[in-house]
C-alpha positions as CSV (number, residue, x, y, z in Angstrom):
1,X,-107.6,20.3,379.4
2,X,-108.0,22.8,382.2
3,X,-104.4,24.0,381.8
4,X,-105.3,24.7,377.7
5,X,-108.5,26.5,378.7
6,X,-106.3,28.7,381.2
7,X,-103.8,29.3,378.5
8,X,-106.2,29.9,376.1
9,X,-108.0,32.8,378.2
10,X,-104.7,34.2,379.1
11,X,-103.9,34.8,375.6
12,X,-107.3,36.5,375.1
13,X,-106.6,39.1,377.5
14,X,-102.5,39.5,376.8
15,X,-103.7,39.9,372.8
16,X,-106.8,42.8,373.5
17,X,-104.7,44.2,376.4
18,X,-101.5,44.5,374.1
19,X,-103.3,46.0,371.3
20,X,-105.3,48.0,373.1
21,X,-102.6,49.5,375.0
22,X,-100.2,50.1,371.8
23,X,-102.7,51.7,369.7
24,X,-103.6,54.1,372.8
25,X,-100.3,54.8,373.4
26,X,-99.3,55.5,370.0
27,X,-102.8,57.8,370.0
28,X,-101.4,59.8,372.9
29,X,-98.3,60.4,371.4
30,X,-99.9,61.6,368.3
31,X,-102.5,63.7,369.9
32,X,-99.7,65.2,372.3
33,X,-97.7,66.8,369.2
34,X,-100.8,69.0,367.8
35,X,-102.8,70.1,370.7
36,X,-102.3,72.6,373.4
37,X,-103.4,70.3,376.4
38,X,-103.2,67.1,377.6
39,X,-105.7,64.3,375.5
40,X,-106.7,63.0,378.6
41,X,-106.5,63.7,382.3
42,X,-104.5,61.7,384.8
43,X,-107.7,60.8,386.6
44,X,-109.5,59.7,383.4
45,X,-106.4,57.7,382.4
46,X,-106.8,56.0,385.7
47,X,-110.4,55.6,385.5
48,X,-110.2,54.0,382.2
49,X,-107.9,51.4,383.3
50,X,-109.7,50.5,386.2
51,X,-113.4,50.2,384.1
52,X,-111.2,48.1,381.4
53,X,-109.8,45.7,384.1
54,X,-113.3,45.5,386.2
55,X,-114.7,43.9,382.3
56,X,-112.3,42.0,382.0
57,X,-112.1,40.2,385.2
58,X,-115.0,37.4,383.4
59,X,-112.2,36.0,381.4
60,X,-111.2,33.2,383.3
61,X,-114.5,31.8,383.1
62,X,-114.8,32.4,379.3
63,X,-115.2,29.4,377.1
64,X,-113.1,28.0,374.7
65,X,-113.9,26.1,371.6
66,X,-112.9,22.4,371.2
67,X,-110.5,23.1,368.2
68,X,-108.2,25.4,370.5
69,X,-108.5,22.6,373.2
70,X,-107.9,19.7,370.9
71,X,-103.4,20.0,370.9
72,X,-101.4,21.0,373.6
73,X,-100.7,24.5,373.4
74,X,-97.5,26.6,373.7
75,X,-97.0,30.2,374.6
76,X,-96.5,32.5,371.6
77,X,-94.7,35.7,372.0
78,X,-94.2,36.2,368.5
79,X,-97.7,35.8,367.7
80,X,-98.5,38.2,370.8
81,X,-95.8,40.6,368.9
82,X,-97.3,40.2,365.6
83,X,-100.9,40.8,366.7
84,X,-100.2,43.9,368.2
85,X,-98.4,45.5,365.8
86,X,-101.4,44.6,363.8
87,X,-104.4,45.6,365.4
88,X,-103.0,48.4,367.5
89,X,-102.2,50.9,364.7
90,X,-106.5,50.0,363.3
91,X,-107.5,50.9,366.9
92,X,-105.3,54.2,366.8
93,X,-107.2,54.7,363.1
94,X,-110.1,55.5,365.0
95,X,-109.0,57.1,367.7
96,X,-107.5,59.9,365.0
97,X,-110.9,59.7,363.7
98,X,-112.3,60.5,366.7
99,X,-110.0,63.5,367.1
100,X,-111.1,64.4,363.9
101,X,-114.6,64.5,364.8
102,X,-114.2,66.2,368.7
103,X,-112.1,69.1,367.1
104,X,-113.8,70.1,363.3
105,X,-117.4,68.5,363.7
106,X,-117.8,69.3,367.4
107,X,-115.9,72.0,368.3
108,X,-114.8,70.7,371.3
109,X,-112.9,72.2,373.5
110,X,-110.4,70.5,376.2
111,X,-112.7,69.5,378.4
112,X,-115.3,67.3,375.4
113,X,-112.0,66.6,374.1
114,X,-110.8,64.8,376.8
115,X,-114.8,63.5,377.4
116,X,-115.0,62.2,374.3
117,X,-111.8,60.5,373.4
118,X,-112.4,58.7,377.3
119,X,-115.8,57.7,376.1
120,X,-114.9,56.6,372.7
121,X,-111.3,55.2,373.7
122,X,-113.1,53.0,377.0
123,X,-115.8,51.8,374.2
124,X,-113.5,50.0,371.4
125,X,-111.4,49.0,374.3
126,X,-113.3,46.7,376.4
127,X,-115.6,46.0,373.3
128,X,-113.3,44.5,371.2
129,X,-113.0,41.6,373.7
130,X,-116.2,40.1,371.8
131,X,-114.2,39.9,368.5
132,X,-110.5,39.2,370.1
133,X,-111.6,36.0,372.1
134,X,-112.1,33.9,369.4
135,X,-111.1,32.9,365.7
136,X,-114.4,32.2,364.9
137,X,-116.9,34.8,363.7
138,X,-118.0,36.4,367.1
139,X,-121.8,35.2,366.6
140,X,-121.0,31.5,366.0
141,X,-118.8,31.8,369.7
142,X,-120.8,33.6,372.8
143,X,-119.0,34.7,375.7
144,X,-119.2,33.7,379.0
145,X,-122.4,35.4,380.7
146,X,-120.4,37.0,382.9
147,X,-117.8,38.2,380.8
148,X,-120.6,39.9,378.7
149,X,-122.0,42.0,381.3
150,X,-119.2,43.1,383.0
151,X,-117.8,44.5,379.6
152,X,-121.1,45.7,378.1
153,X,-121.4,47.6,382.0
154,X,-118.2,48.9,381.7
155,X,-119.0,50.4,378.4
156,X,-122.3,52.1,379.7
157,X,-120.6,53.2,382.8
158,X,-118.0,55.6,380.8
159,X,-121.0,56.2,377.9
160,X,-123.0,57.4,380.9
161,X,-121.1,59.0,383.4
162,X,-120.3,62.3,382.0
163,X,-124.3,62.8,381.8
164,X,-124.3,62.7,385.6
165,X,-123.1,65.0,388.4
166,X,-120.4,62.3,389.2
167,X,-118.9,63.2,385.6
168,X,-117.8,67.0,386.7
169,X,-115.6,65.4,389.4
170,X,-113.1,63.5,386.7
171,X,-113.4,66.6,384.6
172,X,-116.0,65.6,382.1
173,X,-118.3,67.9,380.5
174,X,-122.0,66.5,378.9
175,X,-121.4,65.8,375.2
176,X,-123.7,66.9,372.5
177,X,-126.4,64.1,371.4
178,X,-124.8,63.8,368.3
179,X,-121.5,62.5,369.4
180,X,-123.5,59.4,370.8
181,X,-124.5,59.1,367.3
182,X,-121.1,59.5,366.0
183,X,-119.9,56.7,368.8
184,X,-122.2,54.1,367.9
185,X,-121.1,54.4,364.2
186,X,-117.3,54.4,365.1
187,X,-117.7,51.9,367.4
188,X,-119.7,49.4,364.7
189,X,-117.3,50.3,361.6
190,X,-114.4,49.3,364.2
191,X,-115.2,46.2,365.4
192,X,-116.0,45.0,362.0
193,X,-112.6,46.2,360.8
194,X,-111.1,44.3,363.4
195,X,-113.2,41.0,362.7
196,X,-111.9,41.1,358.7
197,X,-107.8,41.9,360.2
198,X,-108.2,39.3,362.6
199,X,-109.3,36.6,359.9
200,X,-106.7,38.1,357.9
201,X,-103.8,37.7,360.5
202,X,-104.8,34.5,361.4
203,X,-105.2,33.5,357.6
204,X,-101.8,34.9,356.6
205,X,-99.5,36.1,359.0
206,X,-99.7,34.1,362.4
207,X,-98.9,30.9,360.5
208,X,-95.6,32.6,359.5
């Protein structure tokens, strides 16, 4: 039972990390053929990846439901495949949104450009963990305690830091109060998007 559990949280983090990191690298990509500087810093980059691990180190000790624990299980690379070639392309939907929003509602320049797509991008990145974890609807299935606040800190921490002197060091600039506005609403419409292509995948294609 403790070896399915295991599994079963390895998965977790293999199918948000996968996603995750196709949809942002297809986003860079994209971003790198239309604007005149980089989309994010190397530092940024590199702080983002370490606030995304630091929330996800509470997934060993995440539960699992009995229905996942109830058959032995077997290591899926095809659904791991399928899954993020799925959800990668909805989380690089609204990172072009974002964009969007930084360059013709903003006005941003490079350095709220690259402030805002780390705050929005670190958001719906470790976030999504609440929706990815299980096939239940996420409020029938609560996370480990631990899990919770180490992923809702990591999400205040980039939400935060560019409001503080600390921010200027990794080359963030203090958004406009609207963009918070903006990032709650982005971040809301995309974890429900996610929750209705999850129940689709699972519904349609990952029997396949």
């Amino acid at each position: 039972m403790e070896g399915r559990r295991t599994v079963q949280n390895v998965t977790k983090y293999i199918l948000m990390g996968s996603s995750s990191n196709f949809g942002n690298m297809f986003s860079m990509a994209g971003a790198s053929l239309f604007l005149p500087f980089l989309p994010m810093l190397p530092t940024q980059v590199l702080l983002n990846n370490l606030l995304y691990d630091a929330s996800e180190a509470g997934v060993p000790l995440d539960s699992v439901e009995a229905e996942a624990l109830a058959r032995p299980v077997q290591w899926d690379l095809r659904l791991i495949q399928r899954f993020m070639l799925v959800l990668g392309p909805v989380s690089s939907l609204f990172d072009f949104l974002t964009f969007y929003a930084l360059l013709h509602l903003f006005g941003a320049g490079e350095a709220l450009f690259q402030t805002g797509w780390f705050v929005e991008s670190l958001a719906t990145q470790v976030l999504v963990i609440f929706v990815i974890r299980t096939r239940r609807a996420p409020w029938h299935s609560w996370p480990h305690p631990v899990l919770a606040g180490l992923t809702l800190g990591a999400a205040s921490i980039g939400a935060l830091l560019p409001l503080t002197p600390l921010g200027a060091f990794f080359g963030f600039v203090t958004p406009p109060p609207t963009f918070y506005l903006f990032l709650a609403a982005a971040v809301v419409t995309y974890l429900a998007l996610v929750e209705m292509v999850k129940r689709m995948f699972f519904r349609r294609i990952a029997p396949r």
